[in-house]
C-alpha positions in Angstrom: 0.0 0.0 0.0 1.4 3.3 -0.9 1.8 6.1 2.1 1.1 9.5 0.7 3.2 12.2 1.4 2.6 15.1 3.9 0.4 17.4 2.5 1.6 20.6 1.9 0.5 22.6 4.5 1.4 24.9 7.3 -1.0 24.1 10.5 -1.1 27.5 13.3 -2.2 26.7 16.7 -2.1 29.5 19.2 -1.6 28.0 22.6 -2.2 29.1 26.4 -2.4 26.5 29.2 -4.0 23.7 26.6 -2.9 20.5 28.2 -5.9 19.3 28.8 -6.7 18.9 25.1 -4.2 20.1 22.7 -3.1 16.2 21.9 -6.8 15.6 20.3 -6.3 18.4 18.1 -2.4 17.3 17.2 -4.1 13.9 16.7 -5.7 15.1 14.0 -3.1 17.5 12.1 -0.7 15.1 11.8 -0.6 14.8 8.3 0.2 18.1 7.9 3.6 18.9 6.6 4.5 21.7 9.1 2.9 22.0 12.6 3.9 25.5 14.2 2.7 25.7 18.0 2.2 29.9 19.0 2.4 29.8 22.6 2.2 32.4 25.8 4.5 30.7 28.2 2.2 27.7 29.1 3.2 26.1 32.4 1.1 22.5 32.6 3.4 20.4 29.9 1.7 21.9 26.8 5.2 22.0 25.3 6.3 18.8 26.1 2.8 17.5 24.5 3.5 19.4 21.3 7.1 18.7 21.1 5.8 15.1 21.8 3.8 15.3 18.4 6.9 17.1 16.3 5.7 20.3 16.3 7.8 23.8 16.2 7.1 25.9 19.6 7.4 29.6 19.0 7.0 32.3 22.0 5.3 35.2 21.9 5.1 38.3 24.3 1.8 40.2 23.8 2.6 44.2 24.4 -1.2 44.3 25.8 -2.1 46.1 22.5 -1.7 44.8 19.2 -0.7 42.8 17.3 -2.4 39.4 18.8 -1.0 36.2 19.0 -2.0 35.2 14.9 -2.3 37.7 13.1 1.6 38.4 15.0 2.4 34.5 13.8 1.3 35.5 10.0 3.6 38.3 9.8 6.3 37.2 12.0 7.2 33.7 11.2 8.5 32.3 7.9 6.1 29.4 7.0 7.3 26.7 4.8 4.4 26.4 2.9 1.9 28.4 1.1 -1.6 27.6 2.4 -2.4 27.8 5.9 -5.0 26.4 8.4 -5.9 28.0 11.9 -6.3 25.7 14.3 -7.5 25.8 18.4 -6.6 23.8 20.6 -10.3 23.1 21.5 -10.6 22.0 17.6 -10.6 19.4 15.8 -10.5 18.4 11.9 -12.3 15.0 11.1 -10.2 12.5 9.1 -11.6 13.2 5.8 -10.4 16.8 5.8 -6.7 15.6 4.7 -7.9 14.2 1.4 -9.9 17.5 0.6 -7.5 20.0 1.9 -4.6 18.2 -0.5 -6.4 18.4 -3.3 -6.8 22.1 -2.4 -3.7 23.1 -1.6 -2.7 20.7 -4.8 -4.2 22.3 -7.3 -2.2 25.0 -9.5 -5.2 25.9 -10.9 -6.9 26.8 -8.0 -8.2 30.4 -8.1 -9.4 31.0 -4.9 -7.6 32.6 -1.7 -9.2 30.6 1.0 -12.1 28.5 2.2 -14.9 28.4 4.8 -15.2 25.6 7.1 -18.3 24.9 9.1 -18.1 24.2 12.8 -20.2 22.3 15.2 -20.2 22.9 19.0 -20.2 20.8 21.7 -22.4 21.4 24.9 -23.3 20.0 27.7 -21.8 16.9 26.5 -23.8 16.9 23.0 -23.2 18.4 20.0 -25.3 21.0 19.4 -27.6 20.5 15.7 -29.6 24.0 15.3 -27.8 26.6 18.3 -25.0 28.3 16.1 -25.5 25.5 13.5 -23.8 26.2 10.7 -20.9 28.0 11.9 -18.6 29.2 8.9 -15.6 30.6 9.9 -12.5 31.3 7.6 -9.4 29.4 8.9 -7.6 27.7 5.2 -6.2 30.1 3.3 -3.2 30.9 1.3 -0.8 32.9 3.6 0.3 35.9 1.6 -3.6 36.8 1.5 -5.0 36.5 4.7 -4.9 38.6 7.8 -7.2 39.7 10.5 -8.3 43.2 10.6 -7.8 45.2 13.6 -10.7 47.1 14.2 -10.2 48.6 18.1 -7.9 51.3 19.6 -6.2 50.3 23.4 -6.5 47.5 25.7 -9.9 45.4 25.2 -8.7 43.6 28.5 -9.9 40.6 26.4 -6.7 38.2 26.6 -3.3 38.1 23.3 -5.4 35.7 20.8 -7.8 37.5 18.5 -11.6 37.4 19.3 -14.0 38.3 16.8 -11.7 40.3 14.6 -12.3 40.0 11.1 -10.4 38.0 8.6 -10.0 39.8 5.7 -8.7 37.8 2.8 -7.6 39.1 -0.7 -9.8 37.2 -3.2 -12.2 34.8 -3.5 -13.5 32.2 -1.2 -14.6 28.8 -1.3 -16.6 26.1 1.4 -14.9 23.0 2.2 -17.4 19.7 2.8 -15.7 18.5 5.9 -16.9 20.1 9.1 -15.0 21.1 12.5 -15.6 19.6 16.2 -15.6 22.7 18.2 -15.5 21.7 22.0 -15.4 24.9 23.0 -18.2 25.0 25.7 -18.2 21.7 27.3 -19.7 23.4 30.2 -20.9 26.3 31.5 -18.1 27.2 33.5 -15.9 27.3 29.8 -18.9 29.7 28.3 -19.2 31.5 30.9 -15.4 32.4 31.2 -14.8 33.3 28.0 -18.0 35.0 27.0 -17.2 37.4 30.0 -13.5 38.1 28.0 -15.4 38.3 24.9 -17.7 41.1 26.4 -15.1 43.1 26.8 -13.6 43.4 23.4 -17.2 43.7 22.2 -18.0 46.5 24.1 -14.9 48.4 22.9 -15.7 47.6 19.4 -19.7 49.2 19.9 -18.1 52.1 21.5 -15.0 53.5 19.3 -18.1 52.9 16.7 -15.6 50.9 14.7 -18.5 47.8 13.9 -18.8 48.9 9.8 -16.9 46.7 8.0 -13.7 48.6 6.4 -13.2 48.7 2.2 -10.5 46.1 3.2 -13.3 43.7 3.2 -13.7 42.5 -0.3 -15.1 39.0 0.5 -19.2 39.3 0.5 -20.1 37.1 3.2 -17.5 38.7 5.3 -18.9 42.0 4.5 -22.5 40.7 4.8 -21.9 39.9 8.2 -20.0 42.5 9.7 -22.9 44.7 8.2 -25.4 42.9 10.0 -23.0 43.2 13.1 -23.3 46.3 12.4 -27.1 46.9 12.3 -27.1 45.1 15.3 -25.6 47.3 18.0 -27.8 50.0 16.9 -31.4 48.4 17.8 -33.2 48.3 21.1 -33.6 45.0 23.1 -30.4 43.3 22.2 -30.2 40.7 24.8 -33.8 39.8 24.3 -33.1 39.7 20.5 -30.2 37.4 20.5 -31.9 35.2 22.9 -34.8 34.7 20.0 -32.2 34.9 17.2 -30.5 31.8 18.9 -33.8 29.6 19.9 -36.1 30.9 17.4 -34.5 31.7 14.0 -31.8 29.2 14.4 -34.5 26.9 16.3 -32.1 26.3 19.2 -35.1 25.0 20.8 -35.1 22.0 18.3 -32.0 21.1 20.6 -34.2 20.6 23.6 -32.9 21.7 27.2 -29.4 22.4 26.0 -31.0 24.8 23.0 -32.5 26.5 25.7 -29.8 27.3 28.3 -27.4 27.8 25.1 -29.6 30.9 23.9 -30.3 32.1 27.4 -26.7 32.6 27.6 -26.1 34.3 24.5 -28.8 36.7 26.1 -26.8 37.3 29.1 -23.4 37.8 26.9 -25.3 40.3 24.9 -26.6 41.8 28.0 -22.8 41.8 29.2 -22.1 43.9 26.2 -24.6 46.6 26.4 -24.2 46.9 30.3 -20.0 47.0 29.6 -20.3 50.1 26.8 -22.3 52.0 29.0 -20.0 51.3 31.9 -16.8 52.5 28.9 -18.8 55.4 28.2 -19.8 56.8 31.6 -15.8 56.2 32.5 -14.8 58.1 29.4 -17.4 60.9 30.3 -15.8 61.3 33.2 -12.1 61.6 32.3 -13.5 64.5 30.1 -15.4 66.4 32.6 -12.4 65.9 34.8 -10.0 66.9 32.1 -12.2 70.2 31.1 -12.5 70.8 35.1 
């Protein structure tokens, strides 16, 4: 039987603290040619698991500001390889992504600049079928065209990885047929956690008013919905809205209990938005009557 070769690919995992599951994502990477670990000085045996699995370990000291930890990788590192896929720790690629990805990557004819990859989440120990279902993100993409847009001023106080920045990428895009495991919120605890981070880069974003997507944008669904995004922040009843958008639109309640605890939480982390850009703006209020006193 013949072994293929590596496939030609450069795979980016930004790492923090990820021994608890950064071997199931290795696991399933490992026909990648080139495995390049971004850490921030993890301290429970990350490194040794990645080292473990023959990957490159690359430090990197977040100045608080920008850049972030990949979009810092992109510019910073030399990759071996043309097309590059973003992968979590918390991620995983099922088996039959390595056949579709080589033929990809393969392909000299290939005119696009990246691809969309749909993601499912796990919650509550289930995966989740309706609640943020389908998820496309970005992630494979050639590496001379993609890079995240940096759309806030200061310290979001929301952690050196990028949050909901978006990926702008210079050409067209296409969808791959192989989905993503994404156990990102296992439990509540996990959601919780991190939706309280994401709050507060959110928050910054709604109130430097920097939610329109820039001319940088030239991918349509990108632009589409950053637009939305947009629209968003500007209507009343936010938390109550994302609550339905997530149990009613996407018929989260089609997922039963979990549906329904899922979307109540996106209520609160919208809630956690709008209650943190008042709090920025009363602060910044202040500073100016202070300063004009």
């Amino acid at each position: 039987m013949q072994t293929l070769t590596k496939v030609p690919l450069t795979v980016l995992l930004p790492v923090k603290n990820e021994a608890h599951q950064i071997e199931r994502a290795l696991k399933s990477i490992l026909w990648a040619d080139e495995i390049i670990i971004v850490d921030s000085q993890s301290t429970d045996g990350t490194i040794e698991i990645a080292e473990h699995y023959g990957a490159q370990i690359i430090q990197f000291n977040f100045n608080g500001v920008w850049p972030k930890k990949r979009n810092w990788a992109l510019e910073a590192l030399p990759f071996r390889n043309e097309w590059v896929l973003i992968l979590d720790a918390d991620e995983v690629m099922p088996p039959e992504t390595e056949a579709e990805i080589r033929s990809i990557v393969t392909d000299l004819k290939n005119p696009h600049a990246g691809y969309w990859i749909n993601r499912r989440f796990l919650f509550m120990d289930k995966w989740l079928k309706h609640a943020y279902f389908p998820n496309w993100i970005i992630r494979l993409f050639r590496h001379k065209l993609g890079r995240y847009q940096r759309i806030t001023e200061g310290d979001t106080s929301s952690g050196d990885n990028e949050v909901h920045e978006p990926f702008v990428v210079e050409g067209t895009t296409g969808f791959l047929k192989s989905m993503m495991d994404h156990y990102a919120f296992p439990d509540i605890h996990s959601f919780v956690e991190r939706h309280n981070r994401y709050s507060n880069w959110e928050a910054r974003v709604a109130m430097d008013k920097r939610s329109a997507p820039s001319a940088a944008i030239k991918d349509q669904k990108t632009r589409l919905k950053w637009w939305l995004k947009h629209i968003f922040l500007h209507l009343p009843f936010r938390p109550t809205l994302r609550f339905l958008y997530v149990y009613v639109f996407q018929k989260g309640f089609l997922d039963g209990r979990r549906g329904y605890y899922f979307s109540r939480l996106h209520g609160i982390y919208e809630f956690l938005n709008v209650a943190k850009t008042f709090e920025l703006k009363a602060k910044r209020a202040l500073e100016k009557s202070t300063d004009n006193a």
